[in-house]
C-alpha positions in Angstrom: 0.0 0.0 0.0 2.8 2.3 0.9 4.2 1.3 -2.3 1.5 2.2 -4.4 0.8 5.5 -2.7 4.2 6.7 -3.1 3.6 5.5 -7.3 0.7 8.3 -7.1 2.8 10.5 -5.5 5.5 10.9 -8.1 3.4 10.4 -10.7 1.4 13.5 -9.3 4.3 15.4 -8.8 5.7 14.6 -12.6 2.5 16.1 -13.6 2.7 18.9 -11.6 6.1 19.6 -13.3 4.8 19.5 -16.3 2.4 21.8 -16.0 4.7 24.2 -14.6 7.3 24.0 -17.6 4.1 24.3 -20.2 3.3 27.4 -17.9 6.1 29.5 -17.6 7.1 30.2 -20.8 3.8 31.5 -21.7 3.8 33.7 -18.6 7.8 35.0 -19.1 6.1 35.9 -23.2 3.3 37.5 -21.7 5.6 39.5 -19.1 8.1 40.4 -22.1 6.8 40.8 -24.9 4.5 44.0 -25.8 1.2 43.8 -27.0 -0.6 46.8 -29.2 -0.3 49.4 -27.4 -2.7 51.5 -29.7 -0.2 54.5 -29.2 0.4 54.5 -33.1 4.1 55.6 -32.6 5.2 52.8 -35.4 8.2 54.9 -36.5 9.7 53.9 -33.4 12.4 50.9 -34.2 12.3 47.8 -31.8 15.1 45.7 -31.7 16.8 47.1 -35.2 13.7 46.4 -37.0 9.9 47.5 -37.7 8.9 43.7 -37.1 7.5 42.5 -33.8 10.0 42.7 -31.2 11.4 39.3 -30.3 12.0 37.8 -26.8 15.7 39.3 -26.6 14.0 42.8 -27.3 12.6 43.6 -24.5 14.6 41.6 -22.3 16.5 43.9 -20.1 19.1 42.1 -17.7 20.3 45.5 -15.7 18.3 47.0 -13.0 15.1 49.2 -13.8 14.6 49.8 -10.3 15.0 53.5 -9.6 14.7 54.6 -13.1 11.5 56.6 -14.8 13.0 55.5 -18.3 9.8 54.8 -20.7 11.6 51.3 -21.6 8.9 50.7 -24.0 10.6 52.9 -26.4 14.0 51.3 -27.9 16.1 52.0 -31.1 18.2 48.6 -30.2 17.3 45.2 -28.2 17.4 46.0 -24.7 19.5 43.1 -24.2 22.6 44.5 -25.3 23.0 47.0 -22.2 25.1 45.4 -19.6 26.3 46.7 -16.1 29.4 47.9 -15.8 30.1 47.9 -12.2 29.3 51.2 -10.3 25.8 51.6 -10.5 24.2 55.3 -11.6 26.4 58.2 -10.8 28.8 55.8 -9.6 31.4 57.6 -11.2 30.1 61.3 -11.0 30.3 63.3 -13.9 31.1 67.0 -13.7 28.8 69.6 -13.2 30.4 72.8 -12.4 34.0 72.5 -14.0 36.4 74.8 -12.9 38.7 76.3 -14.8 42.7 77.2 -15.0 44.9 78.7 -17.3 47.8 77.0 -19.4 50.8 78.3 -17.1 49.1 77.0 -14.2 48.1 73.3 -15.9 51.3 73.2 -16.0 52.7 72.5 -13.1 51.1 69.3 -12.9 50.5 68.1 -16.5 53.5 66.2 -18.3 54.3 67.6 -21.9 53.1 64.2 -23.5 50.1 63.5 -21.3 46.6 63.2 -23.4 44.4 66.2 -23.4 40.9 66.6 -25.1 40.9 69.5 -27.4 37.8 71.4 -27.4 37.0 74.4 -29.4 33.5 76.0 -29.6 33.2 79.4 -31.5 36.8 80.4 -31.6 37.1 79.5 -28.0 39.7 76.5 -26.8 39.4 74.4 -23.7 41.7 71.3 -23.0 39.9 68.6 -20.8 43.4 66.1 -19.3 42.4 62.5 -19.5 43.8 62.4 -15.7 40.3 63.7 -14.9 38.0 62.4 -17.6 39.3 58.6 -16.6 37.5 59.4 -13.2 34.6 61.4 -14.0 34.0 60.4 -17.8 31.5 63.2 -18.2 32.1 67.0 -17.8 29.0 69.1 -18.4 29.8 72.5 -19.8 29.4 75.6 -21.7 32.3 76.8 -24.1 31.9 79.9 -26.2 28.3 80.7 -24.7 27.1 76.9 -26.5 26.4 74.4 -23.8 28.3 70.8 -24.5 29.0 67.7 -22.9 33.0 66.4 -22.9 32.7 62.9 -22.7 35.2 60.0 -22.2 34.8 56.4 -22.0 38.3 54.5 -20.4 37.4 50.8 -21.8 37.5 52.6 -25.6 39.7 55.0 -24.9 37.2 57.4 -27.0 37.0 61.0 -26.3 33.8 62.3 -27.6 32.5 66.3 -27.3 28.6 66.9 -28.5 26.0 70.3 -28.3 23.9 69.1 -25.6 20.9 71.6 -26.4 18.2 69.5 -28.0 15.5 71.8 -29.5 14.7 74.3 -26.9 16.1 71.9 -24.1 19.2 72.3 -22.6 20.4 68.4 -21.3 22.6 68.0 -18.3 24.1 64.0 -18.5 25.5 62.0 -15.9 26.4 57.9 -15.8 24.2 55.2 -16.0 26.7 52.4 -14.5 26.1 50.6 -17.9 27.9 49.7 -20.8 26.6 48.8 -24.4 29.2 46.6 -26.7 31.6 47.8 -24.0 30.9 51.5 -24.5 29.8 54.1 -22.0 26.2 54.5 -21.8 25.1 58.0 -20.3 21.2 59.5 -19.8 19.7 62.6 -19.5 18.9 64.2 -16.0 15.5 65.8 -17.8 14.0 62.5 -19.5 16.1 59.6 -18.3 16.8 58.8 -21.8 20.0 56.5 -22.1 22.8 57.6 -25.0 25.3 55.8 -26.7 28.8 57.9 -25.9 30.0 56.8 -29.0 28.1 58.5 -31.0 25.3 59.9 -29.3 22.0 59.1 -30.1 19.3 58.3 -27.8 18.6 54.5 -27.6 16.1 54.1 -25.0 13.5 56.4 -23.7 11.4 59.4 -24.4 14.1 60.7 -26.8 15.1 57.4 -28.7 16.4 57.9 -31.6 17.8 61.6 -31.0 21.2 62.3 -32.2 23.3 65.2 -30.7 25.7 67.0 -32.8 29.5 66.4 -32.9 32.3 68.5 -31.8 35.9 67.6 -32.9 37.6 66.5 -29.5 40.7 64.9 -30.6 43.3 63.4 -28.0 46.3 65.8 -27.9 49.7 66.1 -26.3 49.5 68.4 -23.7 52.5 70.2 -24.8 51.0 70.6 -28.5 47.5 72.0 -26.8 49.6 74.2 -25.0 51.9 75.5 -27.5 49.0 76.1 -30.0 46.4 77.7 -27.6 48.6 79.6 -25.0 45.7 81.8 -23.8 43.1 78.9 -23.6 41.4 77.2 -20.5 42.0 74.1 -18.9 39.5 71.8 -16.7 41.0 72.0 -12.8 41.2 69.5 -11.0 39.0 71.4 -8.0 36.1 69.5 -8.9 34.4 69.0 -5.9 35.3 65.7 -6.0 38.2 63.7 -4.1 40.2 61.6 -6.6 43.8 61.0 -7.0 44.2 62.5 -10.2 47.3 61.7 -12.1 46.8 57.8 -10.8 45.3 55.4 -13.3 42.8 53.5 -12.4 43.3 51.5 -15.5 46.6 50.2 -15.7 47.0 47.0 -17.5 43.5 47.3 -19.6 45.1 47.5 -22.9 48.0 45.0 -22.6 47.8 41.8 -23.9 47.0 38.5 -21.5 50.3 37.0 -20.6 50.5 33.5 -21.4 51.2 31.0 -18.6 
């Protein structure tokens, strides 16, 4: 008797299973995948193409939790974004940049050290990587035009964009993700995530947005200096307690040793 009741219960129980693994996946597709929203926005592109988004669309493995990102709104699958170790603002981006002059930069920058050379309307500004590597983003305004100064350590891309959009001024900081390895920033006034390499909007209420380029190519520090004597340098009083100079980095580029 014991035998036989203990048949029922496993064959119970391999029911039971079953059930449960015909069950889920229609509950993870219901979950995932959007249904007609009626909005009629169908210029919007999901996943890289007009067609129905796919599971791996709308499947977003980083935290949502804090954010007020309309997710529903994508130019690329949502499953490309990966976390990249400090979470938002983890590493602060610059908000009121201070500024020195070329005598006084330096004292403390070598003549080969990399400097982002940034010129808006006749007016010149070098940003030194030694602060960019810990900050990444330096919101500014350069010859009266407001722009963002960007820099993304695992590229080693220095990028420089207009950050009005329209009639909106956008102030950017980190979201702690990356996208194919690349620095992924949002907006302070949409929560809207960019692409830092070249960016455009990929998710939120501005997907799809591009901002226009600046030229910001790496220098020498002594070239920057010996070309734009008068200009203005980023200082490294930002508010923020880093030890500048140090790379946090080292190693990232060189090639695996072999054992």
């Amino acid at each position: 008797m014991n035998r036989m009741r203990g048949r029922r219960g496993q064959i119970d129980m391999r029911r039971l299973l079953l059930r449960i693994a015909l069950i889920c996946p229609l509950v993870a597709l219901a979950v995932f995948l959007p249904g007609d929203s009626g909005s009629g926005d169908e210029d919007l592109v999901r996943g890289g193409s007009g067609a129905q988004a796919s599971f791996e669309d709308e499947l977003l493995i980083v935290p949502r939790r804090g954010w007020s990102t309309d997710f529903s709104r994508h130019s690329v699958p949502l499953i490309e974004f990966q976390a990249g170790g400090p979470g938002r603002e983890g590493i602060p981006a610059i908000d009121r940049p201070r500024l020195t002059s070329v005598r006084a930069a330096s004292r403390w920058l070598q003549p080969r050290e990399p400097v982002i050379e940034v010129i808006a309307r006749g007016e010149a500004r070098a940003y030194p990587v030694q602060i960019l590597v810990w900050h990444e983003i330096v919101n500014d305004t350069l010859g009266d035009l407001p722009i963002v100064v960007t820099y993304c350590p695992l590229c080693n891309s220095a990028l420089a964009f207009e950050r009005r959009l329209g009639s909106s001024t956008l102030s950017f900081g980190t979201t702690g993700n990356l996208r194919h390895y690349n620095l992924v920033m949002y907006d302070r006034q949409t929560e809207s995530w960019w692409q830092q390499f070249d960016g455009s909007a990929l998710v939120g209420e501005l997907a799809g947005e591009r901002m226009p380029a600046l030229a910001a190519p790496l220098r020498a520090w002594r070239e920057f200096a010996r070309d734009h004597p008068k200009a203005t340098v980023l200082s490294r009083q930002t508010g923020h307690s880093r030890p500048y100079g140090f790379n946090p980095y080292v190693g990232l580029d060189e090639p695996p040793r072999s054992s």
